[in-house]
PLY file of the C-alpha trace (Angstrom):
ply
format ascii 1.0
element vertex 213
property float x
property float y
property float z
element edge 212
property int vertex1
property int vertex2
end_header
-44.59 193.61 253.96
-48.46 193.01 252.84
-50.51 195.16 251.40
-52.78 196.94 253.86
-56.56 195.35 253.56
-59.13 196.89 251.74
-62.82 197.44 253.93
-65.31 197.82 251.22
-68.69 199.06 252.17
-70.86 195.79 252.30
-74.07 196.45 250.09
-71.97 198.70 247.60
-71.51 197.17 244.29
-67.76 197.05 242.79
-66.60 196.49 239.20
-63.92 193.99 239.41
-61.01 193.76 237.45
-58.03 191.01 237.36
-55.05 191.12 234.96
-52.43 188.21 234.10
-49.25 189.39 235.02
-47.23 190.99 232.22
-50.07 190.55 229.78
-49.79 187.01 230.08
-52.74 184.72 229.55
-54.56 183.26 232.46
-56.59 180.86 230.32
-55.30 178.10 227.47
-58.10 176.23 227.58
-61.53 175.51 227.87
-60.97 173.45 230.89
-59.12 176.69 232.59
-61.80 178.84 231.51
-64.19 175.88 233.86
-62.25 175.66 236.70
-61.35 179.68 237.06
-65.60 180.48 236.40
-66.06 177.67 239.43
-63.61 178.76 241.62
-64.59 182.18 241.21
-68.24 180.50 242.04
-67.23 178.88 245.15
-65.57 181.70 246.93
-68.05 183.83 246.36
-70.45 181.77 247.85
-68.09 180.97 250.57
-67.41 184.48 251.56
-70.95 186.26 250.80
-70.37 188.00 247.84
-73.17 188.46 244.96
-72.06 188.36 241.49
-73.90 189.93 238.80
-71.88 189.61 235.68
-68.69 188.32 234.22
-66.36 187.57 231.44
-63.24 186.05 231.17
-61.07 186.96 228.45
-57.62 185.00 227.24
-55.02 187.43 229.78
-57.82 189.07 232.26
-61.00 188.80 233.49
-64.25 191.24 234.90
-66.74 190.83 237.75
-69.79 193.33 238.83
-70.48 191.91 242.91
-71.40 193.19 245.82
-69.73 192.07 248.66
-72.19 191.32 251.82
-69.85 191.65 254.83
-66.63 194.63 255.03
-64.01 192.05 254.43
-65.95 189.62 251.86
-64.33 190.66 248.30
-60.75 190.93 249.78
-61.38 187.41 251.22
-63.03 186.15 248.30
-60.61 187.14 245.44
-57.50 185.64 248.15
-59.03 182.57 247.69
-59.89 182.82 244.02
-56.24 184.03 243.19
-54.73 181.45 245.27
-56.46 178.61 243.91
-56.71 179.48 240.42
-52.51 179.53 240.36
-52.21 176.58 241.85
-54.27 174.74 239.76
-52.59 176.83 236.45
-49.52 176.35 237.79
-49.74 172.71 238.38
-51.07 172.23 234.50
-48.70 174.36 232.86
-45.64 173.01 235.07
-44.64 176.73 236.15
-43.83 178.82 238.54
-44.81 182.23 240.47
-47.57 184.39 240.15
-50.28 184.81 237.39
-51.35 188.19 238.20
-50.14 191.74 237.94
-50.54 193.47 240.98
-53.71 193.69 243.43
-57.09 193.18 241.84
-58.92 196.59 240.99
-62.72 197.27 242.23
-64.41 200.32 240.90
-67.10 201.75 242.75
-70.82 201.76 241.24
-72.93 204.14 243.31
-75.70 204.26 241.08
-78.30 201.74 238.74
-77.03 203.92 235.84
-73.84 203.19 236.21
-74.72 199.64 237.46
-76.23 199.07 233.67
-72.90 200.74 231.52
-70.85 198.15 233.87
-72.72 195.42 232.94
-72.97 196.23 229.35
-69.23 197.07 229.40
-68.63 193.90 230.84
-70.51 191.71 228.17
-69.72 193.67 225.34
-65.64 193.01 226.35
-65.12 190.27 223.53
-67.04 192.39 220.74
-64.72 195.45 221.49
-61.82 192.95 221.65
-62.59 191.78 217.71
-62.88 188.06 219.26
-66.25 187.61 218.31
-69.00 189.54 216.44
-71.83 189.52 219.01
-71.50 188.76 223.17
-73.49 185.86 223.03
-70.68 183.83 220.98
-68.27 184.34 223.80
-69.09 181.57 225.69
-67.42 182.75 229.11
-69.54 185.60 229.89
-72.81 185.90 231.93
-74.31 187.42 229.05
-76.86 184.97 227.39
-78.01 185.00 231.38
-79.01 188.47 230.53
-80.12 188.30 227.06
-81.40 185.13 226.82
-82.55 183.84 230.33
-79.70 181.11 230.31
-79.69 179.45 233.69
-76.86 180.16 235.90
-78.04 179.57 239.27
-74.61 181.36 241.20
-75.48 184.61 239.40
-77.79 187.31 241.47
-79.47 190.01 238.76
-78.02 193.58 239.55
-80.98 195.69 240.55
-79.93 198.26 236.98
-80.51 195.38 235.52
-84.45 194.21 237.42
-84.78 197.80 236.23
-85.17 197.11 232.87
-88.41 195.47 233.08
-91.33 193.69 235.09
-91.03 190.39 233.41
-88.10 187.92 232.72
-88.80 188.57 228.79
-89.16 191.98 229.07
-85.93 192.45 230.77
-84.04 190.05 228.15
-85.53 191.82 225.52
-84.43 195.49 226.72
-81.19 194.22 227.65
-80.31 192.54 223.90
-81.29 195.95 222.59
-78.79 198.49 224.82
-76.13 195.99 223.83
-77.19 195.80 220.59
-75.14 199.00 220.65
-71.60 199.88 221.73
-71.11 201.88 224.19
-70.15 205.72 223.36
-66.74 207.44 223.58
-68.17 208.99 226.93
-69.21 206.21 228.27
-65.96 203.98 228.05
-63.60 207.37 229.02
-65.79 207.19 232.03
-64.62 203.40 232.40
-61.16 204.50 231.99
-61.26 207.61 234.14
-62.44 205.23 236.78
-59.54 202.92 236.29
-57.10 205.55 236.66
-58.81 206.64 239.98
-58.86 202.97 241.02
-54.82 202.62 240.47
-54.47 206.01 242.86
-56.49 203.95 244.99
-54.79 201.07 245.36
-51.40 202.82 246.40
-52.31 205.55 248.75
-56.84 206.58 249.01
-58.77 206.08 252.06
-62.59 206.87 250.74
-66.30 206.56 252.11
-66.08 203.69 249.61
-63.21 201.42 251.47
-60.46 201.88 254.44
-57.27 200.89 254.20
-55.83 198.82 257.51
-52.84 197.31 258.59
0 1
1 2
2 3
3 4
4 5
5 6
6 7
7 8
8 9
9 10
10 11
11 12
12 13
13 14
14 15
15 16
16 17
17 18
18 19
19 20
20 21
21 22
22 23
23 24
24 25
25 26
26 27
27 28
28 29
29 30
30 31
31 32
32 33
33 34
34 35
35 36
36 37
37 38
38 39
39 40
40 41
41 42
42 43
43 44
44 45
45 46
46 47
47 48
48 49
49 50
50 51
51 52
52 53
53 54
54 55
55 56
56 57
57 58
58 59
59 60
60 61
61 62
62 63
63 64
64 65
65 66
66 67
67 68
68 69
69 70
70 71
71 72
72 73
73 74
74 75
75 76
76 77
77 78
78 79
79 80
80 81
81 82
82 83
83 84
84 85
85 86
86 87
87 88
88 89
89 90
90 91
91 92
92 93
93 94
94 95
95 96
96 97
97 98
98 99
99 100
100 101
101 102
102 103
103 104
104 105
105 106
106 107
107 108
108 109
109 110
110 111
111 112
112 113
113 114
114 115
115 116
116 117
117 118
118 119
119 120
120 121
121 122
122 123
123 124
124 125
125 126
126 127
127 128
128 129
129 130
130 131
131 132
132 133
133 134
134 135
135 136
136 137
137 138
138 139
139 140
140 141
141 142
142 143
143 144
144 145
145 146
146 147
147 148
148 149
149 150
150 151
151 152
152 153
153 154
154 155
155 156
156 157
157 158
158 159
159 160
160 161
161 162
162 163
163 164
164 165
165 166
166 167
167 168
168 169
169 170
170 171
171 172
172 173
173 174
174 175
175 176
176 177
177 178
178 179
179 180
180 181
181 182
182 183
183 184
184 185
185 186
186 187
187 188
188 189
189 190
190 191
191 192
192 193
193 194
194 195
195 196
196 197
197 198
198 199
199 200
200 201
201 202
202 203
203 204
204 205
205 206
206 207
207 208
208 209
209 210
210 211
211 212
């Protein structure tokens, strides 16, 4: 048997987060790193879900979205999950699935929150000890944010048109917040939310989705 679908509120945005089964890693390669980023791309755009921010990491990766329509992020991440193994599989000559259990989406019900998701997002690879700085992690959205780096499938969060009136403005106010970490409380509130989401995911119907079979 399935698991029952998941109705998310459309207009609500969701941190999104994906996991290679068993810790194992979902990209080898530059070329993987490609082909998840524009699969991820297409069925977002397929299904009518806005993505704000993401990284991809060696064994997992991160979105911020908001899905437009009830059933757009379940549809969307189907189709990015299906895809994505087929293509791994086919290059790595193996078999069965990449990823550890259902997806997890964290609600973000407010711009303050909106902004510590994308900063915890971006700042993944720093806190990781692969790089010194986000911008030198090249599969992240953000030099988008930082830098004004052209990636025309990403829609600015509105924490993040928050930040300022101007394009500059905004870059510049955004390299500063994650110029720092973020504090103990604010990544215990990350994790606190990703126990929640794991309740979720086995037995919580909430204002922010319904479960249906």
């Amino acid at each position: 048997m399935g698991h029952p679908s998941r109705i998310f509120v459309p207009g609500l945005s969701l941190h999104v987060i994906r996991r290679g089964n068993n810790r194992t890693a979902i990209a080898a390669a530059n070329e993987d790193y490609v082909v998840l980023l524009r699969t991820i791309q297409d069925a977002a755009g397929d299904y009518g879900v806005l993505v704000h921010s993401y990284v991809v990491m060696t064994n997992h990766y991160h979105l911020l979205v908001t899905p437009q329509r009830e059933l757009a992020l379940q549809q969307m991440m189907k189709e990015v999950g299906e895809q994505y193994v087929r293509y791994f599989n086919g290059k790595y000559d193996r078999i069965g699935t990449l990823w550890t259990g259902r997806y997890r989406a964290l609600p973000v019900h407010d711009d303050g929150y909106g902004l510590a998701c994308l900063r915890y997002i971006e700042q993944n690879p720093v806190r990781a000890g692969m790089v010194k700085s986000p911008e030198e992690h090249r599969w992240s959205s953000y030099r988008f944010h930082a830098f004004g780096d052209t990636v025309d499938w990403l829609s600015p969060h509105g924490a993040y048109m928050a930040l300022g009136s101007t394009p500059p403005a905004r870059q510049y106010a955004y390299r500063a917040i994650c110029g720092v970490p973020l504090t103990g409380d604010e990544l215990a509130q990350q994790r606190r939310r990703r126990r929640m989401s794991q309740v979720s995911d086995v037995s919580d119907v909430s204002d922010t989705f319904r479960q249906v079979t």
